[in-house]
C-alpha positions in Angstrom: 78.7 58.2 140.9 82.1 56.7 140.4 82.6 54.0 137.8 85.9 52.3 137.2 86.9 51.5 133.3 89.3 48.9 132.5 90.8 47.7 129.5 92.4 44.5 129.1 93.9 42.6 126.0 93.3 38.9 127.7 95.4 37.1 124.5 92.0 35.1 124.2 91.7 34.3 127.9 95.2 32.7 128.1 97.1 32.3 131.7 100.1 33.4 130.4 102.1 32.0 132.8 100.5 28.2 132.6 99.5 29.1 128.4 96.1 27.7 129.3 92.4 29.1 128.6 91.9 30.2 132.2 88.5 31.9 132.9 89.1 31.6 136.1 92.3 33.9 136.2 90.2 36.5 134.1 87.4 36.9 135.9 89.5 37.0 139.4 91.7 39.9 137.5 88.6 42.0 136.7 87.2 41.8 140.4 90.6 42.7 141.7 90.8 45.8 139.8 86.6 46.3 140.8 85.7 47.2 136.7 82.4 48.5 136.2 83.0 48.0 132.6 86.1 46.7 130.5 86.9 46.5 127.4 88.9 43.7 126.3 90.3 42.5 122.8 91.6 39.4 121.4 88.5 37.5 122.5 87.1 34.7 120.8 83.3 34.0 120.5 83.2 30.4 120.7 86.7 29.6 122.4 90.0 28.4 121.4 91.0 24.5 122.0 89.0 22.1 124.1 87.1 25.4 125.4 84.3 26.3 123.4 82.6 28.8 125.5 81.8 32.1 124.3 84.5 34.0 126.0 82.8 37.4 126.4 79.3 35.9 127.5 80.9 33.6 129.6 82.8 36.2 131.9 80.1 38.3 131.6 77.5 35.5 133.4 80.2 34.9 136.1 80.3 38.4 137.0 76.5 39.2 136.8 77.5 41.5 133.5 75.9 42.7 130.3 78.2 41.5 127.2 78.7 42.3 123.8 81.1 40.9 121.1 82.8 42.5 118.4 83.8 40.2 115.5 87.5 41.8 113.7 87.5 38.6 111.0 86.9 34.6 111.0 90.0 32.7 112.4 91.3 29.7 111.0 89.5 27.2 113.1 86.0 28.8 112.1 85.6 31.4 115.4 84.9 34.8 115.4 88.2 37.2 116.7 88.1 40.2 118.1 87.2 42.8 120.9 84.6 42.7 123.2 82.8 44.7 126.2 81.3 43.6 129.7 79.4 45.8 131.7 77.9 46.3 134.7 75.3 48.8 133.0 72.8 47.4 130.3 73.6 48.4 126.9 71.3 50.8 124.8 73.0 50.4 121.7 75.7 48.4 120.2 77.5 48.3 116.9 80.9 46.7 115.2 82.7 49.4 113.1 85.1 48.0 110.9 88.8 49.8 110.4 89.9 50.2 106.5 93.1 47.6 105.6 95.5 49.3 104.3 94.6 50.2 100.0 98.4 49.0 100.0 100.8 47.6 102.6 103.4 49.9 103.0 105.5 47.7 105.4 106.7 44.3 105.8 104.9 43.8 109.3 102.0 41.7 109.7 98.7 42.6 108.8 95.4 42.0 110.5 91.6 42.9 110.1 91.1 44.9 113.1 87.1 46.5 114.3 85.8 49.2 116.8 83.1 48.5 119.0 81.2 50.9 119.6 78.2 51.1 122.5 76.5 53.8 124.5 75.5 52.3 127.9 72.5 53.0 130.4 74.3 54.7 133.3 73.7 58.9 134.4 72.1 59.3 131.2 74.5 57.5 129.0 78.0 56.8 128.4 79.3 55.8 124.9 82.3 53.5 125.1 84.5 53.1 122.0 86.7 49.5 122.2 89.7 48.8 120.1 92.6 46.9 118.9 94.8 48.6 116.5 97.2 47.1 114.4 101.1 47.0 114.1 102.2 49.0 110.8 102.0 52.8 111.1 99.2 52.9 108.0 96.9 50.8 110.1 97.5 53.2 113.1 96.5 55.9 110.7 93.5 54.2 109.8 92.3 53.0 113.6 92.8 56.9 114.8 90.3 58.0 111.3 87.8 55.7 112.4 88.1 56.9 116.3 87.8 60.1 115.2 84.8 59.4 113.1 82.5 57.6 115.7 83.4 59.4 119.2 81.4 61.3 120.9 82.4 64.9 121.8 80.6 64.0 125.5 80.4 61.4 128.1 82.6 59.3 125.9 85.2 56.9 126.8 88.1 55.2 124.2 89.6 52.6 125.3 92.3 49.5 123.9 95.3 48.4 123.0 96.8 50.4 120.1 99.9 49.2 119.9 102.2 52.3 119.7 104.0 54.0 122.7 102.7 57.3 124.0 105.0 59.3 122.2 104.0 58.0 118.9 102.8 61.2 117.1 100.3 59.0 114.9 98.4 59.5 118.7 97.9 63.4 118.4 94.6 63.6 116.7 93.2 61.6 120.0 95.3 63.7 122.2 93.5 67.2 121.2 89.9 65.6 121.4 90.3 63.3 124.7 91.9 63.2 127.8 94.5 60.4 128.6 94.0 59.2 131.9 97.3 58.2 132.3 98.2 61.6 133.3 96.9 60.5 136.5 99.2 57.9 137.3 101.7 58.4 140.0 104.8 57.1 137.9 105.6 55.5 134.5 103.4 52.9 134.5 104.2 49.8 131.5 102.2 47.3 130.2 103.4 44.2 127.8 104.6 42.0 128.4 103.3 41.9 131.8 106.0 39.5 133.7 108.7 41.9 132.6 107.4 45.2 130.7 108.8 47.4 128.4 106.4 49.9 127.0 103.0 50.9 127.4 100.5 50.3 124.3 97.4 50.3 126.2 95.2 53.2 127.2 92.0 54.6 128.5 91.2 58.2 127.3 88.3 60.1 128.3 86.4 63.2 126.9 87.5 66.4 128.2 83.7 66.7 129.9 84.5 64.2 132.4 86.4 64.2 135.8 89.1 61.6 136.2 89.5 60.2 140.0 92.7 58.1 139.1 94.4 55.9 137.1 96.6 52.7 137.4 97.9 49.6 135.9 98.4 47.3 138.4 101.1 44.9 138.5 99.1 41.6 137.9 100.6 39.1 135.7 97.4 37.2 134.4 97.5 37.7 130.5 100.0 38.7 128.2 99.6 42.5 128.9 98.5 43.9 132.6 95.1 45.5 133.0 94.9 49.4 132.5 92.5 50.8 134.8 90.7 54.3 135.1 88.0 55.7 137.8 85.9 58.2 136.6 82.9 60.2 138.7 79.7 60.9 136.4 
């Protein structure tokens, strides 16, 4: 069977062309790229503003999904921040795995709890999808790549987020050995953030080495802040 992945930072559901909470423009993204399962990040679980739906669940009732939510830290308005995962497929098994802050900031950046979600799925005898949202100082990459490393799967395993370094970074290599990065399927250089206008590509699906990647895309829809990342995989 063939089962197309997509992840997709959605800036907490924003239109970012109107800066409004648009589930509408969400949902429509996701069928347009025809996800089986997508990751997202920068979801709330109650909503932002006047909109105080559970983002995740909400999408995931529109599209006739399964849902689970990730919580990265507490916002300032009392919600809970931070990745999430709808699927077509029920969900065995779900955890949050939380990535170290740094013992000591290193850099000037900003800083920012960041999680892994981590869930193995109910489809051709299991799938384990990892979720994530790194951060944007070089120590916290180092971190987010330990923790991948500690909670894949060697099989049937599927990492996917936005990590917020280019595909050059070396920070990247440890992944790179274990997994296969499904953008070697794309037909071109293929950006994606900011999506009106990009300039570099910080999002990515990877796959274990056991599986067979159809192809691999990200589209040119301008619906959040970064474009959708899309993979098809046969299982």
């Amino acid at each position: 069977m063939n089962i197309t992945l997509m992840s997709y930072n959605t800036q907490h559901c924003m239109n970012y062309l109107t800066k409004e909470i648009d589930f509408d423009i969400m949902a429509d993204t996701i069928k347009k790229c025809g996800a089986d399962i997508v990751g997202m990040q920068e979801m709330y679980k109650k909503g932002v503003g006047s909109v105080r739906l559970p983002q995740a669940e909400h999408l995931a009732e529109r599209l006739g999904f399964y849902h689970y939510f990730a919580s990265a830290l507490h916002a300032k308005d009392g919600n809970d921040y931070g990745n999430a995962l709808i699927s077509r497929y029920p969900i065995l098994e779900a955890e949050t795995i939380m990535i170290p802050n740094p013992v000591e900031k290193k850099y000037h950046g900003y800083y920012e709890t960041r999680c892994l979600l981590k869930v193995k799925l109910d489809v051709a005898g299991g799938l384990t999808v990892l979720v994530g949202h790194f951060g944007l100082n070089p120590d916290e990459h180092e971190n987010a790549v330990d923790t991948v490393l500690a909670n894949m799967a060697d099989e049937r395993c599927v990492l996917m987020g936005d990590f917020n370094m280019q595909p050059e970074n070396e920070i990247l290599n440890p992944i790179r050995e274990r997994l296969y990065d499904t953008a070697e399927k794309f037909d071109g250089p293929k950006l994606s953030w900011p999506s009106d206008d990009p300039t570099m590509k910080i999002d990515y699906i990877f796959t274990s080495k056991d599986m067979q990647v159809l192809s691999a895309d990200i589209p040119a829809i301008v619906s959040s802040d970064h474009r959708p990342h899309i993979a098809t995989i046969a299982l």
